[in-house]
C-alpha positions in Angstrom: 29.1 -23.0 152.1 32.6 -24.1 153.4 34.2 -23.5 156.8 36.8 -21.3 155.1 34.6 -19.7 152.8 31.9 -18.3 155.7 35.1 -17.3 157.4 36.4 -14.9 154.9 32.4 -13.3 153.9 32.4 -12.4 158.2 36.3 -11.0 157.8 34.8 -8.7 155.3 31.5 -8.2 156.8 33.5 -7.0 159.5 35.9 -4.8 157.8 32.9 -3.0 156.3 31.5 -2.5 159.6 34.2 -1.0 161.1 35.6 1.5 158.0 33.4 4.1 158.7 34.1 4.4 162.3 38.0 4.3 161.2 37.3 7.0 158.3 35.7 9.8 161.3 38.3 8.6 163.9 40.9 10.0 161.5 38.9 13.1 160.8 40.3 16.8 162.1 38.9 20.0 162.4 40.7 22.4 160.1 42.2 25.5 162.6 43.4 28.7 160.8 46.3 30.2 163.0 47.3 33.8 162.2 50.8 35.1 164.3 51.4 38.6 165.4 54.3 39.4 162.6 56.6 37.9 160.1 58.2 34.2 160.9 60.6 34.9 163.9 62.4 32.7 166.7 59.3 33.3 169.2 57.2 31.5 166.6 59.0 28.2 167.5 56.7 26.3 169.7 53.8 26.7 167.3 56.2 24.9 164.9 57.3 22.2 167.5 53.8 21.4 168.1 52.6 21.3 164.3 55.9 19.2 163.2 55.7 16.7 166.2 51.8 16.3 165.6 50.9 17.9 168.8 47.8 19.7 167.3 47.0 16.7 164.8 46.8 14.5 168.1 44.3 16.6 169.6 42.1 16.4 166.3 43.8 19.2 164.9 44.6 20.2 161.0 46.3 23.1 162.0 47.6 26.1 158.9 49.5 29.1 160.3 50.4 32.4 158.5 52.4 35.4 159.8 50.7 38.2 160.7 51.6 42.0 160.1 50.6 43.2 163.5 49.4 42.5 166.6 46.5 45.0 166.1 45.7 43.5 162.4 45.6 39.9 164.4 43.1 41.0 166.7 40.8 42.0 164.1 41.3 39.2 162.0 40.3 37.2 164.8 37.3 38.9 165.7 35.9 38.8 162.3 36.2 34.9 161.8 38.5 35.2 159.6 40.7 33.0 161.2 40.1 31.1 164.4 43.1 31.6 166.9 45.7 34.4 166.4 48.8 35.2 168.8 49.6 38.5 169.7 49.8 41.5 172.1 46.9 40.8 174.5 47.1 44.8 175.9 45.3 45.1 172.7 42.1 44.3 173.7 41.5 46.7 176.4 40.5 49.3 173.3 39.1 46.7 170.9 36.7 45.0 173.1 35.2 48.4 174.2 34.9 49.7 170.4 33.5 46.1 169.8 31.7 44.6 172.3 30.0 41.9 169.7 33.1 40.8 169.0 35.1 40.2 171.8 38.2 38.6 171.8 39.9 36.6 174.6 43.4 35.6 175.6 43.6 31.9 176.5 46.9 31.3 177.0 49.5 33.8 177.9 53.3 33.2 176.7 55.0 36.4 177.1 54.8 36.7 181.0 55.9 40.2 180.8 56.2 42.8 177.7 59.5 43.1 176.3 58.5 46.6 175.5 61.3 49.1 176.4 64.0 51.4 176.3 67.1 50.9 173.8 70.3 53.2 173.6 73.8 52.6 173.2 76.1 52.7 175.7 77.7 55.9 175.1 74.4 57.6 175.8 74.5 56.7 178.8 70.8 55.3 179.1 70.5 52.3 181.3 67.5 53.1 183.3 64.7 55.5 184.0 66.3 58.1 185.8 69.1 58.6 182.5 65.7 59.6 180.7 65.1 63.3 181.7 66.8 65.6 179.2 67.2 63.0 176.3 65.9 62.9 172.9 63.4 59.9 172.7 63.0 58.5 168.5 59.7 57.5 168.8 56.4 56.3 166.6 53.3 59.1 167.4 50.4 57.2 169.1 52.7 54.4 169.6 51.8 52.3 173.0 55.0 53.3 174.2 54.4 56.7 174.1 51.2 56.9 175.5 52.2 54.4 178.3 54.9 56.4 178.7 53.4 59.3 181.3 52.3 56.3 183.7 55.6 54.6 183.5 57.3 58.3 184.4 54.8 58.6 187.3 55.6 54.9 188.5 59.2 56.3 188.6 59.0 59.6 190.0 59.9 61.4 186.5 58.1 64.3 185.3 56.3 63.2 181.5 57.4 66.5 179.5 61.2 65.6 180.7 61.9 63.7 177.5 62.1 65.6 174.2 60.0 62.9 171.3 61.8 62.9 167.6 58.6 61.5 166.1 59.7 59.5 162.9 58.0 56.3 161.0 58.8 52.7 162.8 61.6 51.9 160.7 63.2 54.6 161.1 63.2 54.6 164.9 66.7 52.6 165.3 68.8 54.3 162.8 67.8 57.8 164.5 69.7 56.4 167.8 72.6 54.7 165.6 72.9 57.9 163.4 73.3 59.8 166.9 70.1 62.0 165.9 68.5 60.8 169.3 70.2 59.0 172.4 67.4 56.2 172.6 64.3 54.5 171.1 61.0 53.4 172.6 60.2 49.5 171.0 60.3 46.1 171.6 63.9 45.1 172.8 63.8 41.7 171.3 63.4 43.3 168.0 65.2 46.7 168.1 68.3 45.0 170.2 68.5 42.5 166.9 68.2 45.4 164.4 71.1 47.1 165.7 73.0 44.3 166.0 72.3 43.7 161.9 73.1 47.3 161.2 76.3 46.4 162.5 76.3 47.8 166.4 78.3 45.4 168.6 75.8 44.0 170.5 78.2 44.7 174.2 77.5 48.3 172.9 73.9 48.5 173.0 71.9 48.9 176.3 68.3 47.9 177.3 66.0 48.0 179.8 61.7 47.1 179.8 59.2 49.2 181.2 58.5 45.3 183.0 61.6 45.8 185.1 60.8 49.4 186.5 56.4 48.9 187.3 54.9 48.6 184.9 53.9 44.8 184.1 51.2 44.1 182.0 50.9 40.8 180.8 52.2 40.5 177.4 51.5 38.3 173.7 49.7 35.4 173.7 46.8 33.0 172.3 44.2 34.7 171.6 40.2 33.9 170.7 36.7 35.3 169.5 34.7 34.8 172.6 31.9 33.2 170.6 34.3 31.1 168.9 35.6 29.2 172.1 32.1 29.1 173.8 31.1 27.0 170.3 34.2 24.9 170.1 35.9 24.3 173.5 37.3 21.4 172.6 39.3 23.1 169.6 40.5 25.7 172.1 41.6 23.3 174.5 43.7 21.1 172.4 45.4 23.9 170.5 46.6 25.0 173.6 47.5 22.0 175.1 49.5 21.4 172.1 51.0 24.6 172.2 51.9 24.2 175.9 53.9 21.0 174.7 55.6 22.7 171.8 56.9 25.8 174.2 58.6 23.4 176.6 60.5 21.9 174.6 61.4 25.1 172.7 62.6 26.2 176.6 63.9 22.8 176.9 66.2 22.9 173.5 65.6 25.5 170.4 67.7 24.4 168.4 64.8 22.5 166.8 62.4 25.2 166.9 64.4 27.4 165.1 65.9 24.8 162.5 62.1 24.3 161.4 61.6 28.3 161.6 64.7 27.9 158.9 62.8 25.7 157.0 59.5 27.6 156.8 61.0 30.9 156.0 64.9 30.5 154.6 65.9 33.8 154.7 66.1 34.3 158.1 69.6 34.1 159.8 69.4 31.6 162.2 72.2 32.8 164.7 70.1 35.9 164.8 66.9 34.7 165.6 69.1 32.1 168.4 70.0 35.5 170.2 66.5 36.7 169.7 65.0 33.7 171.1 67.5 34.0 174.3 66.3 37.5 175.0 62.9 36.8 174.8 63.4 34.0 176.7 65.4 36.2 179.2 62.9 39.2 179.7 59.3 37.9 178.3 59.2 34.1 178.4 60.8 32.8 181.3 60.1 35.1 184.2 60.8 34.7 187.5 56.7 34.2 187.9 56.8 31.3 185.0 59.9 29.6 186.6 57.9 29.4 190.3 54.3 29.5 189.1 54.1 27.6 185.7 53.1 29.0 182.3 49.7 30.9 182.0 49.6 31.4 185.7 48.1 34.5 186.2 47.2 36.4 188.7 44.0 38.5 188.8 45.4 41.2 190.8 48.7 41.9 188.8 46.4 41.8 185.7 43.8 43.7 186.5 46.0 46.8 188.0 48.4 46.8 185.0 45.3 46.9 182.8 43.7 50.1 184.7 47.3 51.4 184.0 47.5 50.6 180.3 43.8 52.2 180.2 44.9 55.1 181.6 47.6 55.4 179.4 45.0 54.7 176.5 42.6 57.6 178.0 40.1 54.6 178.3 37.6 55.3 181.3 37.0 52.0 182.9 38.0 49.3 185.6 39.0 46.4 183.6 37.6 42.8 184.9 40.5 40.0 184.0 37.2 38.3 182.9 36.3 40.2 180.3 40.3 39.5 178.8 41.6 36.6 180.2 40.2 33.0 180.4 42.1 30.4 181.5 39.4 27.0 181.7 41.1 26.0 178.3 44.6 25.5 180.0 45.6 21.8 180.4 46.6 21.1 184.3 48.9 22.8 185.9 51.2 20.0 186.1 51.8 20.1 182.4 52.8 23.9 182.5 55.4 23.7 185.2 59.2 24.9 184.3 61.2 21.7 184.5 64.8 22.2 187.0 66.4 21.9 184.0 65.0 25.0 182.5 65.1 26.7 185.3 69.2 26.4 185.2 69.6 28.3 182.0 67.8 31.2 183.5 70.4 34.5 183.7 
């Protein structure tokens, strides 16, 4: 057999050898991803880090879907029906006490504080607590708000029956305040602010404040897990957040990518809007003062664990909660990587 010939059989022999070992190096573990609502400018990062390969890198063939609620996340989550979910981590005091064989986990936390609050317009004259007793409140019955609402009066020296509620469905919340039928609205501010801006309200006319900004500071939406699922497959865990770390910095760093691929996914949103929704989550939820000195997912056991005894209070829940049994934060990539860059921290207001 010829030089060249013997040459070209080991060549091949080779290339057989090493195919297989090239097939399983490119394979990835499917991840089902649910969100918290419909496709909105906080959905960005999750973007970022799918369109940039951040989750493919860390052996990751991520899907996302919206979600229709941060309660219907939860339980998705908890029944395996998909494997991470984002949404409102408060959530999980009640569920993980009505469903202890279930138990679901925050792993990374994103909003730093809730952007759950109180939104008026200015001639109302409702820009704090203390413009509360005496007003008519258009409200959701059994919302969080409302049942959060006699610990946030007690946190600011108000008496709880000082408010009169005008109970009325969810979407009908904002007009009530815009129709002049009540003088504010319990909600989130990044979306109610928004809504009232679509309907039409100059934005300069509508006022704001969070429950965050006046005591009452739970930590807020974030990635959350089955317990089960992250004790089998730490690995997955760990790399979708590390990816997901990646794609929220540089959705603090520049969104104007974030939300061109949020147009892309979902073309009817107005992209000017969800910019301005972005900035005010960014602004009240995202980049705290705590994130800019501490780094994301920095959290600290006392802060959660007496804003969680609050919220179960609130909720008429009985018990102490443990950070442990809601929060784990060994799937977080160093704390170098989740620093707020000086650059960032300029654009703060």
């Amino acid at each position: 057999m010829s030089l060249s010939r013997l040459s070209r059989l080991a060549l091949g022999c080779a290339a057989l050898a090493l195919t297989p070992v090239a097939a399983h190096a490119q394979e990835k573990t499917d991840v089902k991803f649910v969100l918290d609502w419909a496709w909105q400018a906080m959905h960005g990062p999750f973007l970022i880090a799918l369109d940039k390969g951040y989750y493919a890198d860390e052996g990751l063939d991520v899907t996302i879907d919206r979600g229709f609620g941060s309660g219907d996340t939860i339980s998705k989550v908890a029944s395996g029906a998909y494997d991470i979910g984002f949404a409102e981590g408060t959530g999980l005091l009640k569920f993980n006490s009505e469903n202890p064989d279930d138990s679901v986990v925050t792993v990374m936390v994103i909003n730093d504080q809730s952007p759950t609050g109180v939104i008026s317009l200015k001639d109302n004259g409702v820009s704090g607590p203390a413009d509360l007793p005496g007003k008519k409140i258009s409200a959701t019955q059994n919302a969080a708000t409302v049942l959060a609402w006699p610990v946030f009066a007690g946190l600011n020296d108000l008496d709880p029956e000082s408010i009169e509620y005008v109970f009325v469905e969810p979407n009908l919340r904002d007009a009530m305040v815009i129709q002049g039928r009540a003088d504010a609205t319990f909600g989130f501010t990044t979306t109610t602010v928004l809504n009232m801006v679509q309907a039409g309200i100059d934005r300069d006319d509508v006022t704001y404040f969070t429950l965050a900004q006046y005591g009452l500071q739970p930590y807020s939406s974030g990635l959350l897990v089955k317990k089960s699922f992250a004790e089998e497959n730490p690995d997955v865990v760990k790399g979708f957040v590390a990816a997901t770390v990646k794609g929220l910095q540089e959705m603090l760093e520049d969104p104007a990518e974030g939300l061109a691929l949020l147009k892309e996914r979902e073309p009817l949103v107005d992209i000017d809007l969800e910019g301005d929704r972005w900035e005010l989550a960014k602004e009240l939820s995202i980049l705290t003062p705590n994130v800019a000195e501490r780094g994301i997912s920095n959290v600290d056991q006392d802060r959660f664990e007496t804003s969680a005894g609050q919220i179960a209070k609130a909720f008429g829940m009985e018990i102490e909660p443990a950070m442990a049994d809601y929060y784990d934060g060994s799937f977080l990539p160093p704390l170098e990587d989740r620093q707020i860059s000086d650059a960032v921290k300029a654009t703060m207001k």
